[in-house]
N, C-alpha and C positions, 0 to 999 in steps of 0.2 A: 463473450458467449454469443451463438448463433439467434439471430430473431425469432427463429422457431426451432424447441426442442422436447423430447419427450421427455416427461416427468414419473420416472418408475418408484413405487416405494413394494418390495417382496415381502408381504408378512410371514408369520407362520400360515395362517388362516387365509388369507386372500392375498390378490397382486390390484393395485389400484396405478393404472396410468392415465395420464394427459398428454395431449399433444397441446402444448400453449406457444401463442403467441406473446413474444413481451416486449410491453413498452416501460417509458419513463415511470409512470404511475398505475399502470392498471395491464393487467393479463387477459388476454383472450383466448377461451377455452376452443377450442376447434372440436378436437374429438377428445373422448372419456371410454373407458372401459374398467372394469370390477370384474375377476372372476377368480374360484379357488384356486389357490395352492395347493400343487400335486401333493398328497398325502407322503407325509415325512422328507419333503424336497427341501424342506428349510428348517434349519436349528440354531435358533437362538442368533439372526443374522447371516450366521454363514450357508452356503449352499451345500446339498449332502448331495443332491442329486441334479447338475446341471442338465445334463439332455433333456429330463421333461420339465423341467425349468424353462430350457430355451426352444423347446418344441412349443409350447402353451406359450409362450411371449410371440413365437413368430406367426403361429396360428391366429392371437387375437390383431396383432398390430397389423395383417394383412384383413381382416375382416372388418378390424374397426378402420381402416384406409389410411394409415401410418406410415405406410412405407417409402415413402419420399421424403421423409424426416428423416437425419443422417446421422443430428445429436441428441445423445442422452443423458440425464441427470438423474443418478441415481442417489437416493435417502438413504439411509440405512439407521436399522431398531437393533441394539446389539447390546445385550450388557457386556460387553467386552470393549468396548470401546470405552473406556474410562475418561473422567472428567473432573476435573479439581479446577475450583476459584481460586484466583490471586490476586493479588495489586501490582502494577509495577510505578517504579516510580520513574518518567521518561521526558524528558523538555518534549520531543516531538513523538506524534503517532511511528513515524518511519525508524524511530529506533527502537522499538517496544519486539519487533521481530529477532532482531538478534538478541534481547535480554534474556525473552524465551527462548531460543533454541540454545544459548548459554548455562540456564538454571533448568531447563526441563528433568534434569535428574534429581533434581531439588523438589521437584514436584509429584514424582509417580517413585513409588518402593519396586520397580522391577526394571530390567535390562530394557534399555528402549531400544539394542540395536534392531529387534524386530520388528519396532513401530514406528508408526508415523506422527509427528509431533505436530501440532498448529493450533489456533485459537481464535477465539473472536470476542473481540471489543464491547460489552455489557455495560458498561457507566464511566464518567471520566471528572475526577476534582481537578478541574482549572485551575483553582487556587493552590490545592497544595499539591499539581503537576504529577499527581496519579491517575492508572489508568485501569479499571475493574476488568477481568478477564475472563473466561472462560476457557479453559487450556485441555483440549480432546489428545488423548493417543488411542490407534486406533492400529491394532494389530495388520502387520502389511499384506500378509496372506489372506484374510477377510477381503482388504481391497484388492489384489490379485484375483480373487473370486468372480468380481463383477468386473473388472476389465476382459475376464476373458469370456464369460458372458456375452458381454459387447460386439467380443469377436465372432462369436459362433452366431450371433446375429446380425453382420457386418454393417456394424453400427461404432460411431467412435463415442467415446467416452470425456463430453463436456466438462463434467466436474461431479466428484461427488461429498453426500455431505451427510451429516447425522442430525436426526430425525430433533434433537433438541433443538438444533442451530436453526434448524428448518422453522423450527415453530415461534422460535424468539423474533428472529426475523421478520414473518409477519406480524405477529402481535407487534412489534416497533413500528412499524408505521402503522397500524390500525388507530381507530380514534376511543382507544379503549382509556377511560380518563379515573377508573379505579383502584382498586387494589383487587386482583382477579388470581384465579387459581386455572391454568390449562391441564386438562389431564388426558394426553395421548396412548389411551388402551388399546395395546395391539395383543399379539397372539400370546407370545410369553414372557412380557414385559410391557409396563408403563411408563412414560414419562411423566414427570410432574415440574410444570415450570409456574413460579407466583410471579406475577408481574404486577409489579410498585409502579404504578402510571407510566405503562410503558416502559419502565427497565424492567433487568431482570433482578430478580429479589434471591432466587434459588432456582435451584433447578435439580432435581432427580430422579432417578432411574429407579424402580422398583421391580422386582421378580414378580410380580401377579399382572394376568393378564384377562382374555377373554380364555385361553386354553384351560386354565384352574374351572372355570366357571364351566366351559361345556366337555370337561371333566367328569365334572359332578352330574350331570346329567346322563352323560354317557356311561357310566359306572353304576348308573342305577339300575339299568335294565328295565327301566320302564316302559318304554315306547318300540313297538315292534318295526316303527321306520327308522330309530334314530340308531346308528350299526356305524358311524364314525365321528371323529371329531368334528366333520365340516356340517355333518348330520344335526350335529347334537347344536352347533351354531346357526345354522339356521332354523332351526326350532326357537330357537331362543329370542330371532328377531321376529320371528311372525304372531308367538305366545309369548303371551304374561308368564313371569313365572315368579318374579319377586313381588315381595309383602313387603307391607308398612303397617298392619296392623291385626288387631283379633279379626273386626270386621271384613277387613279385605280379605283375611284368612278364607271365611267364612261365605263369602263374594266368589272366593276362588274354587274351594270345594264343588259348593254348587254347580257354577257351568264345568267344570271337569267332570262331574256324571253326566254331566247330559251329553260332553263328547262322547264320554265312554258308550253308553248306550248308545247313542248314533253311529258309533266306528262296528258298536256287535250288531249293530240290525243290518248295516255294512258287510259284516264278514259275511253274514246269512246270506245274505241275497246274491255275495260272487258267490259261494261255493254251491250254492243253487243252480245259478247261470253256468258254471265253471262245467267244460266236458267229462265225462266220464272216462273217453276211449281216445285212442291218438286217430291218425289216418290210416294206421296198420290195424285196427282194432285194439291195440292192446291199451290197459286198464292204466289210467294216470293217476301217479299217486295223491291223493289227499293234500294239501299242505295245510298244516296244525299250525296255527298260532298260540305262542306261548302263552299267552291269556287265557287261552279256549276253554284250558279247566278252572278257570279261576271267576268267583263271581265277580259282579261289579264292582262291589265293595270292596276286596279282596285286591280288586287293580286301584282306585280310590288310594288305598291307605299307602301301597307302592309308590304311586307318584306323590303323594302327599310326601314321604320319606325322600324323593327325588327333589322335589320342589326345598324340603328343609337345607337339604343337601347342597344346593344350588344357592339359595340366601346364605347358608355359611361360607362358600366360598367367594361370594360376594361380597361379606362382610369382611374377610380377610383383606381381601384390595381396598376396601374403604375405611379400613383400620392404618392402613398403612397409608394412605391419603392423610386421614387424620394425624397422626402422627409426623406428617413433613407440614402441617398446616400447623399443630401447635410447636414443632422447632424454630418455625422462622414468626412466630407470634414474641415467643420470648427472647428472637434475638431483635425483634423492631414491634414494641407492646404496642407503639402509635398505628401500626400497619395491621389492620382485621381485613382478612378477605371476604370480601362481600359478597363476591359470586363464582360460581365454577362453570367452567365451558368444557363441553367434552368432545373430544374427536377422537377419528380412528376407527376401528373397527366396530370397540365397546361401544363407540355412541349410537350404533342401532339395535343393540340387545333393546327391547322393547319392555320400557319402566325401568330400567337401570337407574338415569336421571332421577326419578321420583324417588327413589331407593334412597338415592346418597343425597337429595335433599333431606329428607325424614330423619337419615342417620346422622348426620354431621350440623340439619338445623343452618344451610346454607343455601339461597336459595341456587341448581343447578340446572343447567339448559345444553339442547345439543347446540354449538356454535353456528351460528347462521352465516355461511359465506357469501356475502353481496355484494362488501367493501372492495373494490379494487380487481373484480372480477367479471367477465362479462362470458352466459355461456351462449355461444354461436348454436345455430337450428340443428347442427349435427352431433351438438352435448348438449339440448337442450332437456331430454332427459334423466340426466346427472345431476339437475341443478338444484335440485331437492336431496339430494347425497353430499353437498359440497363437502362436509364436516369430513369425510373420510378421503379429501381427497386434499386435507391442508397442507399436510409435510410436501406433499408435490408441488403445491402453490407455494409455497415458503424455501423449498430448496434451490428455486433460482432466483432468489433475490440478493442473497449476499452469501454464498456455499464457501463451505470451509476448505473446499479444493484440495480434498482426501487425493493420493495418489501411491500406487503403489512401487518398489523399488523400478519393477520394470517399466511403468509408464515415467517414473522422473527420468531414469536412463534414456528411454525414447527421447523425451522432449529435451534432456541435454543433447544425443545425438543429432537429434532435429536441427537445434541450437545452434549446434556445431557447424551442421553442412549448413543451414544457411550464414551464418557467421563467414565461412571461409567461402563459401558463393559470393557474397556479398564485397571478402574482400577482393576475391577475383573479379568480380566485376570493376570496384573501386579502380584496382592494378590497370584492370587493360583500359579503363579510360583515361585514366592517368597518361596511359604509354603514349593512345591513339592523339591525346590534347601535346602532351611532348612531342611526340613524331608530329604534330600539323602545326605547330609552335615553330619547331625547326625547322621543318622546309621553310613555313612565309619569314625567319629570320633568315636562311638563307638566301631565299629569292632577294627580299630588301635590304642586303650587305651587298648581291651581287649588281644591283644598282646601284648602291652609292658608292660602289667600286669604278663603277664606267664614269660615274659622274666628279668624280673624285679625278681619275684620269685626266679627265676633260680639263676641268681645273689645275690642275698639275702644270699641264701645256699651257692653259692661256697667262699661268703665272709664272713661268722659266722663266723672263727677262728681270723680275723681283732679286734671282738669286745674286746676281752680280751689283745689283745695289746692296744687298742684306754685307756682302762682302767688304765693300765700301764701310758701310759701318759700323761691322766689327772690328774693321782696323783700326778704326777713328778713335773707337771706343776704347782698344789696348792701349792706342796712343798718352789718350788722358788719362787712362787708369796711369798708365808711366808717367806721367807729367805730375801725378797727386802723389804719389808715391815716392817721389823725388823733392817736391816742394816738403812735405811730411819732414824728409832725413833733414833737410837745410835749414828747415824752421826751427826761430829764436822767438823768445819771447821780447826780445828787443824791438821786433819788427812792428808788436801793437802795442809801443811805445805813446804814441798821438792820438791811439784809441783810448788807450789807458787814462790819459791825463785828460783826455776828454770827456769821459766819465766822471773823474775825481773833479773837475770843475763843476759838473751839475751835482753833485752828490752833495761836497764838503758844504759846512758850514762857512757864513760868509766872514764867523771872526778866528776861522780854523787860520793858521800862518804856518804854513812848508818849508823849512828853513832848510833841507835839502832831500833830494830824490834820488833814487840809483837804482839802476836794472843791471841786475848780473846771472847771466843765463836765463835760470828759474827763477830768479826769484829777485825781491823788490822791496828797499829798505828807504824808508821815509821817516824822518824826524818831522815832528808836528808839534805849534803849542796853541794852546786854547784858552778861554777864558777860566772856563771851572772844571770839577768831573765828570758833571752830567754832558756838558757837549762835548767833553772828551770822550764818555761811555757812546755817544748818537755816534761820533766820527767812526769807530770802533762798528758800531754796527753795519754802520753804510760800508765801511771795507770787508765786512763776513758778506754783506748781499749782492758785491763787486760781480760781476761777472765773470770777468779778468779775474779773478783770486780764487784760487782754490782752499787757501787755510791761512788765519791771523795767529801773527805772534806778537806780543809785544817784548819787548827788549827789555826796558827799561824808563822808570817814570819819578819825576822831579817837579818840585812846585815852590818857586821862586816868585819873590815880589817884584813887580817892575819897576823900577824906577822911577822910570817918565809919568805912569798913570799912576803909581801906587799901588795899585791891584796885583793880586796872586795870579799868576799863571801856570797853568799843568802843560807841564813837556814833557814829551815822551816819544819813544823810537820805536817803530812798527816793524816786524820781518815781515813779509807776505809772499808766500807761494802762488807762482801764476801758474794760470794753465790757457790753452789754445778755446779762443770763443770768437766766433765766427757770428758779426750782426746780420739778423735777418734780411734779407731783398726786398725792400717796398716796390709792389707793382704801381701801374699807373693810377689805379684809381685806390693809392693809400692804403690797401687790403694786405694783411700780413700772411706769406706765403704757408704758416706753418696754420692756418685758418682757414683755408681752401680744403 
């Protein structure tokens, strides 16, 4: 989001913008403006009438000096925007997005292909790897409304958000360390959020507003200036008109005659002063105020019947307050809210607050906006309103980034061209690093081509030695090749026995030896079987021998000594073994 943007919230009853600056921890109010909403231009969130909508937006934002701000942030108060809590259960925050937009029909009883589905994060058990939710659909055509708003202001559209999310948000970071009650009275709807030390506990949406209330006023026919809703609303903030008791009842009567009187000693005196005749001479009529026949007393008991009228629809919203205070009482008995903050429009109707602390027995205040805000010399007249101006402080700290079909289409388009911009770019620097890659491998191939040359020539005289000796080398491959076909095993006949000298044992006796071709039969006799079994193995470890057979074995007494001796006839397979080369200094060639 842009460092500086404007923070719009449309009621029915009034439009409340900021122009803020925002940092890490704290907002800077630049500029501020309040002023009515065109009569019937807004119902119930949606726009009825955008041209005086967006006429009265670009009139105040050029007067209050806005217009070099590009982004906006719109709030929106809607009961149409529906809201339902859930858990999910998720290892990580990043998959909690697709569980939702997976079960979101699990969660709303209606077609959500018209809506827009998202959520935001309220409380999270780490241990058992849930995550508390707050899950908004919010019809697309409502967000359509203020995109195109936007446009007829040309202005682009930041992000928008509703008016609960708005308000969670900042109560979460504030240092509110209770159990508290927020209650957001706009025109034809309230919000009502309980915040458990800074979580959210609940949060709901009610149909009573400030319009039921200056309703009842207006419906009375009492006051010959109050002739509309916004009439009947600001009366409301400049006079008392709710009771908390006989006395104050009593309190109130009183100074309401003495208006009354003052407003007829008033009448008297303009229609006194008031012309007779125009500039043409001709006769001006009269204007009668509906009072005129009617005593003091008479308008008295009027407004007295105005005034009942007005606490009953006051009581109605405070009924209904009451009633989301005792459902989340009985689903958490430990959790009593201890105090109520009021913002939004309701919180300047003038003793409202005193109202619903009397009625509810909690003590209520309007919310003081100090924490986290700073208002510059050019809002520094606002800074006593801040309360009306919190959903705008709160909708750019963490917005639910409402969009409508047409602005996600944009932004996938967008997406898009830069995506394939991007890879166009990637592409041609690719090509340009290839194309300058090849040339410098060409250039430094076409050099070690000359240089290669060079070397070619001063080494020709090599090829006629190389020739030399590869013939050398056919020669001896022929000469191995040849001794190979001619070789006997006869030939390491004096290898063989030379071996069998260092090997045999010294009372082993050879009584006779024979090489024929392959192979090499020896008669042998020995003292016992163990050094017949040793002789036996010194001819498997033979070099010279490929495999032992024995023939045949006999064990005769000798005569001369007495003693037994084992005789026995060996076959043995030779094979071709070639001793290693001792070089000069004793090193064995296959160790090199």
């Amino acid at each position: 989001m842009a460092k500086t943007v404007i923070s719009i919230e449309i009621g029915a009853a009034s439009i409340r913008m900021a122009e803020l600056v925002l940092g890490k921890t704290h907002q800077a109010v630049k500029k501020a403006d309040i002023f009515d909403t065109p009569e019937l231009a807004i119902e119930d969130g949606f726009i009825r009438d955008s041209a005086s909508i967006a006429e009265q937006l670009k009139l105040h934002i050029q007067n209050a000096g806005m217009t070099s701000t590009k982004d906006i942030v719109f709030t929106i108060a809607s009961s149409k925007v529906v809201s339902r809590e859930v858990n999910v259960t998720a290892s990580k925050e990043k998959l909690v997005k697709g569980i939702v937009q997976s079960e979101a029909v699990d969660y709303f009883p209606m077609d959500l292909a018209d809506y827009t589905v998202t959520y935001a994060i309220i409380g999270r058990d780490a241990v058992e790897g849930t995550f508390r939710l707050m899950v908004y659909a919010a019809p697309t055509t409502l967000l359509q409304q203020y995109y195109d708003l936007a446009s007829e202001l040309h202005k682009e559209v930041a992000s928008i958000d509703f008016v609960g999310n708005s308000l969670f948000q900042w109560f979460k970071r504030s240092t509110l360390s209770d159990v508290s009650l927020v209650v957001e009275i706009n025109g034809s709807a309230s919000i009502l959020t309980i915040l458990d030390h800074r979580e959210m506990g609940v949060q709901r949406s009610i149909g009573y507003g400030v319009n039921l209330i200056a309703n009842a006023l207006l419906d009375a026919h009492a006051y010959d200036d109050v002739q509309t809703q916004m009439d009947a609303i600001h009366m409301l903030q400049e006079q008392t008109f709710f009771g908390i008791g006989e006395s104050d009842d009593a309190f109130w009567r009183e100074n309401e005659m003495t208006r009354i009187r003052t407003q007829r000693f008033k009448q008297i005196e303009n229609e006194i002063k008031r012309p007779t005749e125009d500039a043409d001479g001709e006769p001006i009529a009269s204007v009668v105020s509906t009072f005129t026949q009617m005593s003091d007393e008479e308008i008295l008991e009027k407004r007295v019947e105005a005034r009942n009228d007005i606490n009953a629809a006051a009581r109605q919203l405070i009924g209904n307050i009451r009633r989301v205070i005792d459902y989340y009482l009985g689903k958490n008995p430990e959790s009593v809210v201890q105090k109520i903050y009021l913002t939004g429009i309701g919180a300047t109707l003038t003793g409202l607050d005193s109202m619903i602390t009397a009625e509810l027995q909690i003590p209520s205040e309007i919310y003081d906006v100090t924490e986290g805000i700073v208002f510059i010399r050019q809002a520094a007249a606002f800074e006593t309103r801040g309360a009306e101006f919190l959903s705008c402080f709160g909708s750019v700290i963490n917005p639910l980034g409402l969009r409508s079909n047409d602005a996600v289409e944009r932004v996938r388009n967008r997406r898009y061209l830069e995506l394939s911009g991007g890879i166009f770019a990637i592409a041609l620097l690719a090509f340009l690093v290839v194309f300058v890659k090849t040339r410098l491998d060409i250039s430094a191939l076409e050099k070690d081509k000359v240089n290669l040359q060079k070397e070619i020539k001063h080494l020709e005289p090599i090829e006629s030695l190389q020739a030399v000796y590869e013939a050398s080398q056919t020669s001896i491959a022929f000469a191995e090749e040849m001794d190979n076909l001619v070789f006997t095993n006869a030939e390491q006949a004096n290898d063989i026995l030379a071996t069998f000298e260092n090997t045999f044992p010294s009372r082993a006796i050879v009584s006779s030896f024979q090489i024929t071709g392959s192979e090499m039969v020896i008669d042998v006799s020995t003292v016992d079987k163990e050094e017949a079994a040793f002789l036996l193995l010194q001819l498997r470890y033979n070099p010279y021998v490929e495999k032992v057979q024995v023939m045949s074995i006999t064990e005769e007494e000798n005569k001369d000594t007495g003693r037994v001796e084992v005789g026995f006839s060996v076959n043995c397979v030779l094979k071709r073994y070639e001793a290693p080369v001792e070089s000069d200094d004793n090193t064995e060639m296959g160790d090199i």
